[in-house]
C-alpha positions as semicolon CSV with decimal commas, in nm:
position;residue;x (nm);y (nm);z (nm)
1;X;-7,376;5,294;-0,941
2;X;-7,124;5,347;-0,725
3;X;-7,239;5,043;-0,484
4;X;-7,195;4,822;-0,762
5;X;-6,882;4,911;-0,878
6;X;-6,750;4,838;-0,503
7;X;-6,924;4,524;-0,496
8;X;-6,743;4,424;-0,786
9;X;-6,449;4,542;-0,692
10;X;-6,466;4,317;-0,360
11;X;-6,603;4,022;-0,563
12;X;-6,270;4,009;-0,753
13;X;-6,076;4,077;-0,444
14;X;-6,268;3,749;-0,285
15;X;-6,191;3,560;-0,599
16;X;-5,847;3,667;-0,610
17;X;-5,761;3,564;-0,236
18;X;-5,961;3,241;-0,286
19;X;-5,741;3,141;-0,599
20;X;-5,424;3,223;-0,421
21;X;-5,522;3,059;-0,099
22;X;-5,632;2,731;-0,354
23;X;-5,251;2,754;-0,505
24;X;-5,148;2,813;-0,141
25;X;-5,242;2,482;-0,085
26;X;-5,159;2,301;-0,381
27;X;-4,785;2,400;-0,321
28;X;-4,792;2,292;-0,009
29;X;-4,885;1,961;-0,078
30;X;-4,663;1,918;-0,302
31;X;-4,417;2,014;-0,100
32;X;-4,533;1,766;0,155
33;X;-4,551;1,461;-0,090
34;X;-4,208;1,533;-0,220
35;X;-4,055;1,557;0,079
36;X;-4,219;1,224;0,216
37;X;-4,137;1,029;-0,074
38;X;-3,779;1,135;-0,122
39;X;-3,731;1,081;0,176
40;X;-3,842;0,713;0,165
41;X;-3,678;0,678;-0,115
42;X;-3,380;0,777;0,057
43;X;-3,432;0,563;0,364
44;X;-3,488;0,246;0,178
45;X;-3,143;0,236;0,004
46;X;-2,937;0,261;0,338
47;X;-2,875;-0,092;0,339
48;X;-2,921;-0,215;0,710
49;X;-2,667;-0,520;0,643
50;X;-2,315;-0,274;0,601
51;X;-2,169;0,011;0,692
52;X;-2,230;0,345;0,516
53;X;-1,977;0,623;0,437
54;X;-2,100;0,989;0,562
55;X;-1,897;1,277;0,411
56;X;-1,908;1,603;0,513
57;X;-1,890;1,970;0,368
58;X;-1,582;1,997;0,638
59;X;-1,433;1,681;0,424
60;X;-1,425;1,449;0,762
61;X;-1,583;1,116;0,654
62;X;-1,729;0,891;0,872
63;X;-1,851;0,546;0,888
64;X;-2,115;0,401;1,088
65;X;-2,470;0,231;1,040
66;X;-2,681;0,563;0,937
67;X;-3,053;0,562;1,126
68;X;-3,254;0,840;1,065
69;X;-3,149;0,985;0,693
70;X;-3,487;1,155;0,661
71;X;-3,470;1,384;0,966
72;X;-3,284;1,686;1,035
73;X;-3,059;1,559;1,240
74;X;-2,951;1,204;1,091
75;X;-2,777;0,970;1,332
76;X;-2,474;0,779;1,267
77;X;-2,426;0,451;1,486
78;X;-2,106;0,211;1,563
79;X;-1,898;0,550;1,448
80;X;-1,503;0,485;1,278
81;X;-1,346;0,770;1,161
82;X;-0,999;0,783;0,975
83;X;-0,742;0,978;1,254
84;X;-0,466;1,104;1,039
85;X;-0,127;1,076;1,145
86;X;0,250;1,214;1,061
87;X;0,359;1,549;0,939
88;X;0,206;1,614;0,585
89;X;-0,082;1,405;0,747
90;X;-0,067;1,165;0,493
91;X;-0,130;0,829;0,655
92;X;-0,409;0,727;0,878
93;X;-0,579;0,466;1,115
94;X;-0,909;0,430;1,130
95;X;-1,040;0,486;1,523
96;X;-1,373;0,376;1,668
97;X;-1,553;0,697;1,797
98;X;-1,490;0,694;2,179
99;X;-1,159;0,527;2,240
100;X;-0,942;0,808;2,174
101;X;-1,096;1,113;2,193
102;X;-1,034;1,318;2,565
103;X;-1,357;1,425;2,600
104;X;-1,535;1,085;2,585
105;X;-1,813;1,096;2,366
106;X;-2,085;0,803;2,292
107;X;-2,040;0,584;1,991
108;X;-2,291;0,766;1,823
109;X;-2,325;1,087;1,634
110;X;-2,629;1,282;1,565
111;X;-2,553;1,527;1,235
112;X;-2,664;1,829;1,144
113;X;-2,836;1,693;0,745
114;X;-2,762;2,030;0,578
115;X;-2,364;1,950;0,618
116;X;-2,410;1,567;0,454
117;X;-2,283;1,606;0,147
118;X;-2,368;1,233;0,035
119;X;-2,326;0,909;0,200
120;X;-2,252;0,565;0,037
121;X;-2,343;0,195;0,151
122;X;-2,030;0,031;0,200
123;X;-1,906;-0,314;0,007
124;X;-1,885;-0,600;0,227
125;X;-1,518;-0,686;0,123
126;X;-1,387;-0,304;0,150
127;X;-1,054;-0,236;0,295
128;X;-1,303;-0,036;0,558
129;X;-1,530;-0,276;0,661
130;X;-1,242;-0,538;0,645
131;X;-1,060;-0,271;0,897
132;X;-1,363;-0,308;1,132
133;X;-1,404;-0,645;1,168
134;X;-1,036;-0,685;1,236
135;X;-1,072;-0,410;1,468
136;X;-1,402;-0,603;1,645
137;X;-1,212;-0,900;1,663
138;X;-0,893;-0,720;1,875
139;X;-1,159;-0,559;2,098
């Protein structure tokens, strides 16, 4: 009697392992196919054409053509940034990423996604992208 009551007890113990390794699974898949689809949703409305706004938890925004959205480390191209000026730092320039900056760095930035807070394709005729061009054409 005994035997049977510890085969029975291992019988549920199989079953119970076998469901949670089944849910196990399920999640995980889940997880998988959200993440792979949010992420193309994601990707597919950076519009390759414009710019795109990045902002930051540190409230820095930058602008740049964003590759990458669905990694972990996104990576902004042809980088402006708005270098405020004056006491009360209440006017700004915007500065091409490179030009100024003593320690040289690429015109490209690769961020760290978890500080992203959004990002925003940019209007052809905004004051920014109307900045750029004007910038380009100084260059």
């Amino acid at each position: 009697m005994a035997w049977l009551l510890r085969k029975n007890q291992s019988s549920i113990v199989v079953g119970i392992a076998s469901v949670a390794g089944l849910l196990l699974i399920v999640v995980l898949g889940f997880k998988v196919y959200w993440l792979t689809f949010k992420s193309f949703e994601e990707r597919k409305r950076i519009d390759p054409t414009t710019y795109q706004a990045i902002f930051l938890d540190d409230q820095q925004i930058y602008f740049g053509k964003l590759k990458d959205i669905d990694s972990l480390y996104p990576v902004l191209e042809d980088v402006y940034y708005l270098m405020l000026e004056g006491e009360d730092k209440s006017s700004g320039r915007l500065v091409k990423l490179g030009q100024t900056e003593p320690h040289g760095p690429y015109d490209y930035m690769i961020i760290n996604r978890e500080h992203i807070l959004f990002w925003e394709n940019l209007k052809p005729d905004s004051r920014v992208i109307q900045t750029i061009k004007n910038l380009k054409l100084s260059q």
